[in-house]
Residue frames relative to the residue before (quaternion, step in Angstrom):
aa qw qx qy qz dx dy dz
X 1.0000 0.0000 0.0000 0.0000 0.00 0.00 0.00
X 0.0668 -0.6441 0.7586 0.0725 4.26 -1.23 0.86
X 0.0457 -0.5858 0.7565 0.2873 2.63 -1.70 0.17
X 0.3738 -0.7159 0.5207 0.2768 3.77 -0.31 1.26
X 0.8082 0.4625 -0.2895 0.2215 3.46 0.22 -0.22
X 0.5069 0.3898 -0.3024 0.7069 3.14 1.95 0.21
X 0.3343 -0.7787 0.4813 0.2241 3.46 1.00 0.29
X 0.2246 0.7712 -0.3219 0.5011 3.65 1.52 1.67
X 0.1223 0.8238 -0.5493 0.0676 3.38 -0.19 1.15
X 0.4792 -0.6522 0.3792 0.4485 3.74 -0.78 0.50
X 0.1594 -0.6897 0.6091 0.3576 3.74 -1.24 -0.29
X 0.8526 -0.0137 -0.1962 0.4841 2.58 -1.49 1.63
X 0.8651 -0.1387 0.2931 0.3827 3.24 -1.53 -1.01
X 0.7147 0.5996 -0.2130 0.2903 3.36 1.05 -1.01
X 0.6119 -0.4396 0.4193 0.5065 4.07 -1.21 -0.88
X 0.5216 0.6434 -0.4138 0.3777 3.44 1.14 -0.84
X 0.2773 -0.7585 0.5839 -0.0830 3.20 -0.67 2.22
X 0.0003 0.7959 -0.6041 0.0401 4.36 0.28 1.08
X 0.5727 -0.4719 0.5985 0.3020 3.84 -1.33 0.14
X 0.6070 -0.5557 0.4800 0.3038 3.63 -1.18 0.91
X 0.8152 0.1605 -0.0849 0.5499 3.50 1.12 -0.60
X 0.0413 -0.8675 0.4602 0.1843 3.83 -0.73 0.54
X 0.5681 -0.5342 0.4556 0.4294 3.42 -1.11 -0.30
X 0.1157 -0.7345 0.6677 0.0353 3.49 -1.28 1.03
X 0.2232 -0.8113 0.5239 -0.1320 3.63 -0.83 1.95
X 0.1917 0.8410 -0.4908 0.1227 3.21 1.20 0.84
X 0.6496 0.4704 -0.2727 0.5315 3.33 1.68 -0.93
X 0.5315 0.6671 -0.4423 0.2773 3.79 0.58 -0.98
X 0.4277 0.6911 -0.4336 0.3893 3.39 -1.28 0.75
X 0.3911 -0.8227 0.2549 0.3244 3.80 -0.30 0.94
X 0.6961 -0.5657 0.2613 0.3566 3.32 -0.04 1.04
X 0.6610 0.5004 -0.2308 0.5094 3.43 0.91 -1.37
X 0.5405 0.7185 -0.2402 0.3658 3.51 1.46 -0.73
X 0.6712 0.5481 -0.2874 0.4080 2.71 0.46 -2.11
X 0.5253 -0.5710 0.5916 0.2190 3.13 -1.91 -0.03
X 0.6759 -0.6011 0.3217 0.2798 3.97 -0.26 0.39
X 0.7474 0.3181 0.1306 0.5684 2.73 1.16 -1.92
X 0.4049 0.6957 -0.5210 0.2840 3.57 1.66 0.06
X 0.5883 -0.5565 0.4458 0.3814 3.42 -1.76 0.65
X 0.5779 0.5602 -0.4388 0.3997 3.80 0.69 0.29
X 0.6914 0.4289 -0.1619 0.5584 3.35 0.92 -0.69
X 0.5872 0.5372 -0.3343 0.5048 3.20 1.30 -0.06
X 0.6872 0.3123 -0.1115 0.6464 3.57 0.83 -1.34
X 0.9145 0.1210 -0.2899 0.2551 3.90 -0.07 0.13
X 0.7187 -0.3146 0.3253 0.5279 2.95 1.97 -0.62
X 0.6070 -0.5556 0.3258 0.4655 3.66 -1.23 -0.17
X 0.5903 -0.6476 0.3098 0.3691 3.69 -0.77 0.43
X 0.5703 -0.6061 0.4720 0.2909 3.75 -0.65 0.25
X 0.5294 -0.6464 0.3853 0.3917 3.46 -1.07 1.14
X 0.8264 -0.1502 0.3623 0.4040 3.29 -1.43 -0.82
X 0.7943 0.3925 -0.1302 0.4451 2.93 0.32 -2.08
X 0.5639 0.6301 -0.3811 0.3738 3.26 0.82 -0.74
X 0.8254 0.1737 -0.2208 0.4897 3.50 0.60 -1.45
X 0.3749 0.6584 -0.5367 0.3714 3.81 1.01 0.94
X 0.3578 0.7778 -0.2874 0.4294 3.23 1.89 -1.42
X 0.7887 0.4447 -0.1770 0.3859 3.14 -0.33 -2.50
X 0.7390 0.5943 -0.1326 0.2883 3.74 0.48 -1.14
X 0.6226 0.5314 -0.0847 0.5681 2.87 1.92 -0.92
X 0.5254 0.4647 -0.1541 0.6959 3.28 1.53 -1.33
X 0.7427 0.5058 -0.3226 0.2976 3.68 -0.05 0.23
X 0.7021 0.5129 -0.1049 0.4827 2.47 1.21 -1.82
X 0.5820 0.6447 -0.2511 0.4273 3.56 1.41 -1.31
X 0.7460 0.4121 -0.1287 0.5071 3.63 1.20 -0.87
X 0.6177 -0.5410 0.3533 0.4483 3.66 1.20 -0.11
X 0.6268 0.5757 -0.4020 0.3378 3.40 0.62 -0.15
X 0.0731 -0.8936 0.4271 -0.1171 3.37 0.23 1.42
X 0.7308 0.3984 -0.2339 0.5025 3.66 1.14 -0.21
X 0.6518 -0.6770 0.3002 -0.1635 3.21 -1.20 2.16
X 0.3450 0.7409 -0.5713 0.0744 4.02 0.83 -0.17
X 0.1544 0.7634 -0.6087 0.1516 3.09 -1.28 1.18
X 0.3495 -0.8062 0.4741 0.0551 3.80 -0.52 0.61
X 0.5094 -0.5999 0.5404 0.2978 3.96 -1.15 0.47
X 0.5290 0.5932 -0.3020 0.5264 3.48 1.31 -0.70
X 0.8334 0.3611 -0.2437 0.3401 3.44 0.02 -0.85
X 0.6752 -0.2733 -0.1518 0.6681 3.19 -0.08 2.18
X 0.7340 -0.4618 0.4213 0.2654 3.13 -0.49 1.62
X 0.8461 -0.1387 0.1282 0.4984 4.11 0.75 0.54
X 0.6632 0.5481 -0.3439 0.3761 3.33 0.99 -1.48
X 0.6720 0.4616 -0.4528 0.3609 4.04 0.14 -0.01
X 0.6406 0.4763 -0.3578 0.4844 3.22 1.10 -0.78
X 0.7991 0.2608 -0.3461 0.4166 3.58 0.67 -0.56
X 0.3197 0.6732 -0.5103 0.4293 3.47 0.88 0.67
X 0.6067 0.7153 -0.0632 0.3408 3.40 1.28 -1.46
X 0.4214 0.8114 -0.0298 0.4039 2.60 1.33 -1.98
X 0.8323 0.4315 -0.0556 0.3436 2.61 -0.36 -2.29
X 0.8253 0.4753 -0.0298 0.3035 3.02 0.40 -1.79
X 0.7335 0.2311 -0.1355 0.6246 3.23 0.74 -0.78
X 0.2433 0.7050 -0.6359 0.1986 4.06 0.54 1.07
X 0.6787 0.5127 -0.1314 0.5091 3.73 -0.43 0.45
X 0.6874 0.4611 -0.1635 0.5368 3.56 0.70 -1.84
X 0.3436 -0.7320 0.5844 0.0682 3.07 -1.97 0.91
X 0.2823 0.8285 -0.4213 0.2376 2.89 -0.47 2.19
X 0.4562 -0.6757 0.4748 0.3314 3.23 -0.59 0.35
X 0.1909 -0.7978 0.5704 0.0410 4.21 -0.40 1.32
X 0.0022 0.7560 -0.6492 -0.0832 3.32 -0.96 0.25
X 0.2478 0.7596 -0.5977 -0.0656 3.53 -0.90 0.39
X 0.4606 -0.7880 0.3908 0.1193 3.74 -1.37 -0.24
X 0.1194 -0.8035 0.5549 0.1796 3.45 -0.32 0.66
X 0.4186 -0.0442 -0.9037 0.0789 1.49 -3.21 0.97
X 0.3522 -0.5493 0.6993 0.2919 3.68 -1.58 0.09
X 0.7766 0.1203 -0.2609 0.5606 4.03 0.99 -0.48
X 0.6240 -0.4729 0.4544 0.4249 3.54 -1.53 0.72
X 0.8513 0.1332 -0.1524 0.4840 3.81 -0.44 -1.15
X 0.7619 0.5676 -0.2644 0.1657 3.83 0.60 -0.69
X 0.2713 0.8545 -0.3656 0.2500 3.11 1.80 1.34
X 0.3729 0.6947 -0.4784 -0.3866 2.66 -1.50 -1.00
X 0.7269 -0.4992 -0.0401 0.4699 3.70 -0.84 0.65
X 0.6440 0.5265 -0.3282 0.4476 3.40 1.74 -0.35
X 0.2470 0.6580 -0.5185 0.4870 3.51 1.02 0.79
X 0.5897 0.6549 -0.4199 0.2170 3.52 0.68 -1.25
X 0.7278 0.5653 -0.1811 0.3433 3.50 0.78 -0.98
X 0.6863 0.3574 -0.3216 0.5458 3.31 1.39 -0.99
X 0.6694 0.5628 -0.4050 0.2667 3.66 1.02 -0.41
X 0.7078 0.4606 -0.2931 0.4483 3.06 1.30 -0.26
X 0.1329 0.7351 -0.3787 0.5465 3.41 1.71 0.79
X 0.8851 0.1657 0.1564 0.4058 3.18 0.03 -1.63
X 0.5270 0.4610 -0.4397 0.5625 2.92 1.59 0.67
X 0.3476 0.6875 -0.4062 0.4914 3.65 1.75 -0.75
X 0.6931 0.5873 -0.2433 0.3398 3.34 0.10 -2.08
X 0.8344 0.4126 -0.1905 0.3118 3.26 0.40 -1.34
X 0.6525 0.3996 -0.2470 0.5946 3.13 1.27 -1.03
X 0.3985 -0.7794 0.4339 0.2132 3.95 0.69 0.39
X 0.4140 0.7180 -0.3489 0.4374 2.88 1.25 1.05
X 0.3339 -0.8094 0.3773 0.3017 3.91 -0.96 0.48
X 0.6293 0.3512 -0.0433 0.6919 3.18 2.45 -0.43
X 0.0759 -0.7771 0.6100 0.1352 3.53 -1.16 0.54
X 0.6347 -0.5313 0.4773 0.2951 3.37 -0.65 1.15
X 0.8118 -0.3271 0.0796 0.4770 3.41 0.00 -0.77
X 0.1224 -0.7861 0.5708 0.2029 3.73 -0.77 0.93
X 0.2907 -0.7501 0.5602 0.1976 3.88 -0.71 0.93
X 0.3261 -0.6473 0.5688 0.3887 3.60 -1.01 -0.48
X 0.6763 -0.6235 0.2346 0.3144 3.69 -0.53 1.11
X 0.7306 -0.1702 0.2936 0.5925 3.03 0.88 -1.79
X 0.6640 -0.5044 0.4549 0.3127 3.83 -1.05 0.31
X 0.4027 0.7594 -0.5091 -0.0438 3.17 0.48 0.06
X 0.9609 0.1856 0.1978 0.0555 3.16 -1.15 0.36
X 0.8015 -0.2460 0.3351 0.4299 2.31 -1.25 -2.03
X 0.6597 0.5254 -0.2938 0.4499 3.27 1.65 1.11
X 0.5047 -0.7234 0.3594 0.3046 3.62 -0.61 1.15
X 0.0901 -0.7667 0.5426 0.3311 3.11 -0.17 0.84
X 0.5161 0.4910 -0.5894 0.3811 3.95 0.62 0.14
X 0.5747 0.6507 -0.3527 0.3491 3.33 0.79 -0.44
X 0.7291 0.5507 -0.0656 0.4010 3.28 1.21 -1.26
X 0.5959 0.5842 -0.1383 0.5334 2.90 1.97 -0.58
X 0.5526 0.5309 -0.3603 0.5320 3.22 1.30 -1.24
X 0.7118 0.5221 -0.2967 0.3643 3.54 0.22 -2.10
X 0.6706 0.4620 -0.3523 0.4613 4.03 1.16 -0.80
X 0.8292 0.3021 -0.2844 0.3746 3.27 0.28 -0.73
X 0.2052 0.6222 -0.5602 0.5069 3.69 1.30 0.95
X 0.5961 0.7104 -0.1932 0.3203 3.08 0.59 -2.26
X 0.7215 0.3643 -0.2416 0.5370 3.90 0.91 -1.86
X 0.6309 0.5965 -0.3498 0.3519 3.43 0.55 -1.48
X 0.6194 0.5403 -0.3008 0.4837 4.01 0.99 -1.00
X 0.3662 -0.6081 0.5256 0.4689 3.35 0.68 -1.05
X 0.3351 0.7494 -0.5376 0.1927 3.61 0.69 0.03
X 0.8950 0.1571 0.0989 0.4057 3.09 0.86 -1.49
X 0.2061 -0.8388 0.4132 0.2884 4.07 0.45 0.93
X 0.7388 0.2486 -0.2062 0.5915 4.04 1.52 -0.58
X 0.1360 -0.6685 0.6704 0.2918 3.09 -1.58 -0.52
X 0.1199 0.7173 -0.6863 0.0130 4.08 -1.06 0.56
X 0.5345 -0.6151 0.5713 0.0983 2.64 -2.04 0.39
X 0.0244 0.7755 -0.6244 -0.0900 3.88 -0.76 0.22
X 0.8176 0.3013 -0.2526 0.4207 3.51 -1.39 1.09
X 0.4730 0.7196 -0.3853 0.3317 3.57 1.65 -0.75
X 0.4889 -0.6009 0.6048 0.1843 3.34 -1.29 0.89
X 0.5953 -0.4129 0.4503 0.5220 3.92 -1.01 0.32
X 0.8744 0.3291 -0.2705 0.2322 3.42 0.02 -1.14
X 0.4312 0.5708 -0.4579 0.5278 3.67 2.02 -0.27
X 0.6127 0.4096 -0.4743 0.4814 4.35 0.61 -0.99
X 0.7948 0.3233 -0.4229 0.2913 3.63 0.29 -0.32
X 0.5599 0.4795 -0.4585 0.4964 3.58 0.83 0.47
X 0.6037 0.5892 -0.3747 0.3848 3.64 1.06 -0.52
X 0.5707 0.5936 -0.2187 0.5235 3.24 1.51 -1.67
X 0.7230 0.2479 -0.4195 0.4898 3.97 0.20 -1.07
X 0.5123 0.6195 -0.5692 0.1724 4.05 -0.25 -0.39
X 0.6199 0.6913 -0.0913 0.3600 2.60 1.17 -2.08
X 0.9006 0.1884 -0.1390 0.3663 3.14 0.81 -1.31
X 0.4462 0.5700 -0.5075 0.4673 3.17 1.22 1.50
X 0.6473 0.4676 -0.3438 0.4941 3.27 1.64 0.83
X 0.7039 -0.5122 0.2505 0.4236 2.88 1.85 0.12
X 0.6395 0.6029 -0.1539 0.4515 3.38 1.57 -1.24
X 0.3166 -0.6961 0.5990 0.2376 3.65 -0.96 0.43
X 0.5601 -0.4433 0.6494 0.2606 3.23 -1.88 0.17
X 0.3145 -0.6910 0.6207 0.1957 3.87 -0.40 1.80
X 0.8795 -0.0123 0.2306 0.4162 3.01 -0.19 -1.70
X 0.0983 -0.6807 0.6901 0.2255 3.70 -1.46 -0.57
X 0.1969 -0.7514 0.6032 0.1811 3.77 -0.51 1.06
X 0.1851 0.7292 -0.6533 0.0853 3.99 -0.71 0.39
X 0.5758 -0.5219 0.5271 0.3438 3.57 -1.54 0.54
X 0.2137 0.7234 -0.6480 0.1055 3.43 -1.17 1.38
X 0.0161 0.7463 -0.6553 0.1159 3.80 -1.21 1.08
X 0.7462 -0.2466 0.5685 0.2431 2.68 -2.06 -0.31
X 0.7317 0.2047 -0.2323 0.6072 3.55 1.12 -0.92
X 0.7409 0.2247 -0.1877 0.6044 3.91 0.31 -0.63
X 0.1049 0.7690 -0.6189 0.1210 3.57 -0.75 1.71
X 0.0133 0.9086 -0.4025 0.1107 3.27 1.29 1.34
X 0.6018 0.6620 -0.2835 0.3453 2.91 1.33 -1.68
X 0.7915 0.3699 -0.2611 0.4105 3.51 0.56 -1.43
X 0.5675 0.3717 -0.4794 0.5568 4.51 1.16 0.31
X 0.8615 0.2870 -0.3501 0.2299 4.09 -0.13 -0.51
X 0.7320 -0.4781 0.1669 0.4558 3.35 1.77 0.69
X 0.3400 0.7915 -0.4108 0.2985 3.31 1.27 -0.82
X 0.7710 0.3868 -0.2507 0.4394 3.37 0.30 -1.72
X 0.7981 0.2089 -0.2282 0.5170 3.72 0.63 -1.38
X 0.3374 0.5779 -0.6108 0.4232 3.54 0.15 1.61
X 0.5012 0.7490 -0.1628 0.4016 2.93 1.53 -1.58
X 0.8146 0.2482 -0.0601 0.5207 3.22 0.07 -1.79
X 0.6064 0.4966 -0.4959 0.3738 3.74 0.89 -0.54
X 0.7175 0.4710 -0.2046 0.4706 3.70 0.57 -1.29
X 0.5392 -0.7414 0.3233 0.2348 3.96 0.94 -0.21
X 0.4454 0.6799 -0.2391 0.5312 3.44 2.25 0.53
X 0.5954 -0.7216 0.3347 0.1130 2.90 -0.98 1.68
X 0.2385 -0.7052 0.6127 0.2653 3.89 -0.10 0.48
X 0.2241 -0.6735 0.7041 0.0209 3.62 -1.38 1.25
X 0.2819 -0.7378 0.6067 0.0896 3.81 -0.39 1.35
X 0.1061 0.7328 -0.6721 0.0050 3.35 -0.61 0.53
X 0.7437 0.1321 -0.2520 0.6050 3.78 -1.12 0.92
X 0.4528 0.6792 -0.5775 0.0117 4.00 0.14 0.60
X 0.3861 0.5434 -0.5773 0.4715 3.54 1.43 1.15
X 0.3762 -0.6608 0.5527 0.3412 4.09 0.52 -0.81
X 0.6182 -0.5792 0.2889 0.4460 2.89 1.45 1.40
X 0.7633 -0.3028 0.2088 0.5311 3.61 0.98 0.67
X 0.5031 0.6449 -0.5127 0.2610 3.73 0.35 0.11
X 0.8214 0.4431 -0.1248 0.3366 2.85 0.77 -1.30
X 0.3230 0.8127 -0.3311 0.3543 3.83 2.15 0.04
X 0.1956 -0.8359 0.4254 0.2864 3.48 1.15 -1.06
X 0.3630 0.6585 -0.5046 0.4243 3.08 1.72 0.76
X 0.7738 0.2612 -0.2503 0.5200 4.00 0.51 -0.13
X 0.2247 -0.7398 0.6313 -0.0611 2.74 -2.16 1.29
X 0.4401 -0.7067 0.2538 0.4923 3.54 -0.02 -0.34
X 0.3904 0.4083 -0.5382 0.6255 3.58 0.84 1.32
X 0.8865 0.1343 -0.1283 0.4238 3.66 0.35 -0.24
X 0.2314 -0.8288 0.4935 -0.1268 3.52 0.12 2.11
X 0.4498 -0.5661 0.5948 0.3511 3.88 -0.94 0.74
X 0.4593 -0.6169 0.6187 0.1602 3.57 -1.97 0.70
X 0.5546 0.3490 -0.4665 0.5941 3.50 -1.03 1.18
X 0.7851 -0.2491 0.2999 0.4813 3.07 -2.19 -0.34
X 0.4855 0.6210 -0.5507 0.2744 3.96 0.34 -1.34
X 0.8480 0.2891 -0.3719 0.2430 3.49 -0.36 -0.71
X 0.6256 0.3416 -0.5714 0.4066 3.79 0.82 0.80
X 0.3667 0.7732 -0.4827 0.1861 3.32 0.45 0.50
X 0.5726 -0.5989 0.2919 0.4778 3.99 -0.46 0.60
X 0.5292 0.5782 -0.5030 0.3642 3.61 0.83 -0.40
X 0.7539 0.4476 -0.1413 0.4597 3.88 0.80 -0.85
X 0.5271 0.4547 -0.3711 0.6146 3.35 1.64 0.03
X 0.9644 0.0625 0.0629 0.2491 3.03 -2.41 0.66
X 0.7585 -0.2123 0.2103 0.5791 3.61 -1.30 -0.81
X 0.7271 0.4789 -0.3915 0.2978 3.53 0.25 0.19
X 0.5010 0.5620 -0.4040 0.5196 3.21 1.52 -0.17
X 0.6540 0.5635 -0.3354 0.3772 3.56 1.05 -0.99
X 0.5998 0.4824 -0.3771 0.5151 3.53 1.22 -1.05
X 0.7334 0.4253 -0.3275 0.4171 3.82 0.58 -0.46
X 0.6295 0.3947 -0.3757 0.5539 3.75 0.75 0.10
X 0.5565 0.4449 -0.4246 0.5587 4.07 1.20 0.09
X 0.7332 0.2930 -0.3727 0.4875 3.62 0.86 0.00
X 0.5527 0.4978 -0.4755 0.4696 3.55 0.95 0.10
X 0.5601 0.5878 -0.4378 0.3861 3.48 0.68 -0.81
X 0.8533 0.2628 -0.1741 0.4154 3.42 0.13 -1.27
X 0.4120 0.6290 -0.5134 0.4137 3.39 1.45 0.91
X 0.5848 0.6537 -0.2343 0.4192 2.85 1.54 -1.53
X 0.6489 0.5576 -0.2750 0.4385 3.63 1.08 -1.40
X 0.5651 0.5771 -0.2247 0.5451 3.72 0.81 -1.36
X 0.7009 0.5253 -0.2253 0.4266 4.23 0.48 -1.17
X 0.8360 0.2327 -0.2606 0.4231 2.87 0.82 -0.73
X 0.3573 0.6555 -0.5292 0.4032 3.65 1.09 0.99
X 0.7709 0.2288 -0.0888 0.5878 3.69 1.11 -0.79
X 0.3896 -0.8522 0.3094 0.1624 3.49 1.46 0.58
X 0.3873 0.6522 -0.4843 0.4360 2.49 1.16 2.07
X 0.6500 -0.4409 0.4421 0.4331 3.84 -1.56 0.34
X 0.7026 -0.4133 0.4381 0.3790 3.55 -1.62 0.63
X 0.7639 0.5344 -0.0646 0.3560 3.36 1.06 -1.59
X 0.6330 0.3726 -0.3108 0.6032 3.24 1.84 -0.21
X 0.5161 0.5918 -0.4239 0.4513 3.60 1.16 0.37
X 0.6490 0.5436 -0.1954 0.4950 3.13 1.24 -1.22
X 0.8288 0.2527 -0.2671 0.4218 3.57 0.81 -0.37
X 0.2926 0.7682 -0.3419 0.4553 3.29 2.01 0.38
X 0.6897 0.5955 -0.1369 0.3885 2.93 1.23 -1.54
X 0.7622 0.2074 -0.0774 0.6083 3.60 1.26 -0.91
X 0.4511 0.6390 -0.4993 0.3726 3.13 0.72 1.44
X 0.5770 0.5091 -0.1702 0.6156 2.94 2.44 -1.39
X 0.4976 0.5749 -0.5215 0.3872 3.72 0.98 0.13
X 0.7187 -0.4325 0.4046 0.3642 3.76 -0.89 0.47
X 0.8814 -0.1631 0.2303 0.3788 3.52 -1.02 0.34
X 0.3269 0.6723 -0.5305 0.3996 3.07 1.57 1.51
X 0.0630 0.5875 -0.7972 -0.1240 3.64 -1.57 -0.04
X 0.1349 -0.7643 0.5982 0.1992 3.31 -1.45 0.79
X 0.1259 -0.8128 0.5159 0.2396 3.76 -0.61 0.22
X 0.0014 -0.7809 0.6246 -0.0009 3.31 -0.35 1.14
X 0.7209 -0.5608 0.3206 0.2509 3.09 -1.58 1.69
X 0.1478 0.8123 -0.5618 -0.0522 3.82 -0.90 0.33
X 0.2044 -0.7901 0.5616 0.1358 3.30 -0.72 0.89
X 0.8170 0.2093 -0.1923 0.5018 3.73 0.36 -0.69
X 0.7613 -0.2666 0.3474 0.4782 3.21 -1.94 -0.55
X 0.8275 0.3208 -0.1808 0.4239 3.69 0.16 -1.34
X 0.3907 0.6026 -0.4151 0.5585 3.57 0.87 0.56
X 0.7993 0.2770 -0.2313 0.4805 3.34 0.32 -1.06
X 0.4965 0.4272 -0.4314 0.6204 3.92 1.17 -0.83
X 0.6275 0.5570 -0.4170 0.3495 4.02 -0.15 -0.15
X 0.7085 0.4327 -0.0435 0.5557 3.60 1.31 -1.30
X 0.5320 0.5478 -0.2813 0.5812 3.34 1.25 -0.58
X 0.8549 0.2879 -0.2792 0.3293 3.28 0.17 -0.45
X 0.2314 0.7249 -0.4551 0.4625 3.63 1.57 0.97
X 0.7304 0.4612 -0.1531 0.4799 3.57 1.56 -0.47
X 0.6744 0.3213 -0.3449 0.5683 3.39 1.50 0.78
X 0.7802 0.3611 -0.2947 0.4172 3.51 0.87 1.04
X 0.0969 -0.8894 0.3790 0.2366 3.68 -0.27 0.28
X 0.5705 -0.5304 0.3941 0.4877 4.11 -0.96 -0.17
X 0.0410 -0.6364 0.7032 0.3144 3.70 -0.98 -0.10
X 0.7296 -0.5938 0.2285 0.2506 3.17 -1.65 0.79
X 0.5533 0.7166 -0.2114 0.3682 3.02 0.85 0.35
X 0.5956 0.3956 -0.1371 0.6856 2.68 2.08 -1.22
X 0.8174 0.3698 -0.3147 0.3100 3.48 0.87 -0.17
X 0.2287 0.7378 -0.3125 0.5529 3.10 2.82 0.32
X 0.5329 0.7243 -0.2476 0.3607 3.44 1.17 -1.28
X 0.8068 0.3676 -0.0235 0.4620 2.82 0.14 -2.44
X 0.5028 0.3863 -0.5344 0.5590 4.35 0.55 -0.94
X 0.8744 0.1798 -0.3787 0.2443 3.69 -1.17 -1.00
X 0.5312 0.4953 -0.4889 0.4832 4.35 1.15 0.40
X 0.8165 0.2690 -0.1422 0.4907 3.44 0.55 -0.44
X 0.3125 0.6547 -0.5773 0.3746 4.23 1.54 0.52
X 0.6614 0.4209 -0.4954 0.3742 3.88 0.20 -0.32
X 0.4333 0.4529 -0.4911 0.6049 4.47 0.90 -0.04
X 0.6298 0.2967 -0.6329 0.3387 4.41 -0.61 0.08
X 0.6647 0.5154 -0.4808 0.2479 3.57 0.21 -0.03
């Protein structure tokens, strides 16, 4: 269900009403907090003040953009309790995700982490709790059972998945629905540059089973902004990546260009074309990462224009070599 005029789509199966676009807080978190060596500050840089991500929140919220992706992982806690903080009072829609550590799990952990993810985000419910990643050395029937306890308590109003392969959403999807619950979502990396989702099924699992796709990275961590060239590289780890190297950087500034070319018909950024683009994709939401005010007024505004088909005929056959 949308309502196109609040610019309000359901997730998944459920009531849980989220913005066409959300906020992604991988960096968020008080600076003094953060860790040094965290993988945010690695891959984008140092973290943003306070005000800054009070800024982003405010600038969002002010424009409709009402839905939250955040994680126990990110800074070991600090994003959620940044979060927390900020949005006490405010009407939104949180997401976050267990494990809080990468290898030091296990699936019966599931309960106290999400305890202490509660805690942090000062909250008595989370909108939607996801499971991080596949790992392994966790059941995902297990994980399913332990979640949909999790709904039945009131702990939790969804349940989603991130990283899941078609065939892990379908084992996630039947548990669930011997409790009655649906599959909310699946969060997985989708762009302009990485259009896996729509060759290894992911996407038409998605739409077959009735579960929202969560975009994460649909900028390519910045490729696709048209703010870099090759005199003018992103800070942090991003700039030795392969986008910024060699013949691939080149294939990625020929698709920015003719974002750039396409933007300025509706007097927008390369980067609001690019995420324009995977809003009109079925049962997508992307959540690109914001740290400040203008960032978010920048993303916000992907919600007052649309593609005609032509421009978006354009973009599939400039950017059909990224489905592989």
């Amino acid at each position: 269900m949308e309502d196109k005029r609040n610019n309000l789509i359901s997730l998944g199966k459920t009531n849980i009403m989220v913005s066409r676009i959300g906020i992604g807080t991988l960096t968020w978190g008080d600076p003094a907090e953060s860790r040094t060596l965290s993988s945010p500050r690695i891959a984008y840089g140092p973290a943003g003040s306070e005000k800054d991500q009070s800024e982003a929140l405010e600038v969002s919220l002010n424009a409709g953009i009402n839905f939250i992706d955040t994680a126990a992982m990110y800074g070991l806690g600090a994003s959620e309790r940044m979060i927390g903080k900020l949005t006490r009072g405010k009407n939104v829609v949180i997401a976050t995700k267990f494990p809080k550590y990468f290898f030091i799990t296990f699936t019966r952990s599931l309960p106290e982490d999400l305890r202490e993810s509660l805690a942090r985000l000062q909250r008595t419910t989370v909108d939607l709790y996801q499971v991080h990643y596949p790992f392994p050395w966790l059941s995902i029937p297990g994980m399913m059972r332990l979640m949909a306890d999790a709904v039945e308590k009131g702990k939790v109003r969804a349940v989603g998945v991130s990283n899941f392969s078609a065939r892990q959403m379908r084992m996630a999807h039947k548990i669930l629905s011997q409790y009655g619950i649906p599959l909310a979502s699946n969060q997985v990396e989708y762009s302009l540059l990485h259009r896996k989702p729509e060759t290894d099924g992911v996407l038409e699992t998605c739409r077959e089973l009735g579960v929202t796709l969560i975009a994460y990275m649909p900028l390519s961590m910045g490729a696709l902004t048209g703010k870099y060239d090759k005199k003018n590289k992103p800070e942090g780890m991003r700039k030795y990546l392969g986008f910024y190297w060699g013949k691939k950087f080149q294939k990625v500034l020929q698709l920015v260009n003719l974002l750039r070319k396409i933007g300025e018909k509706y007097s927008k950024s390369p980067g609001q074309v690019a995420l324009r683009w995977l809003i009109e994709q079925e049962g997508v939401i992307p959540i690109p990462g914001v740290r400040n005010g203008r960032q978010a007024e920048h993303n916000a505004g992907v919600l007052s224009f649309s593609l005609d088909k032509a421009d978006r005929d354009a973009i599939e056959h400039a950017s059909v070599q990224w489905r592989r």
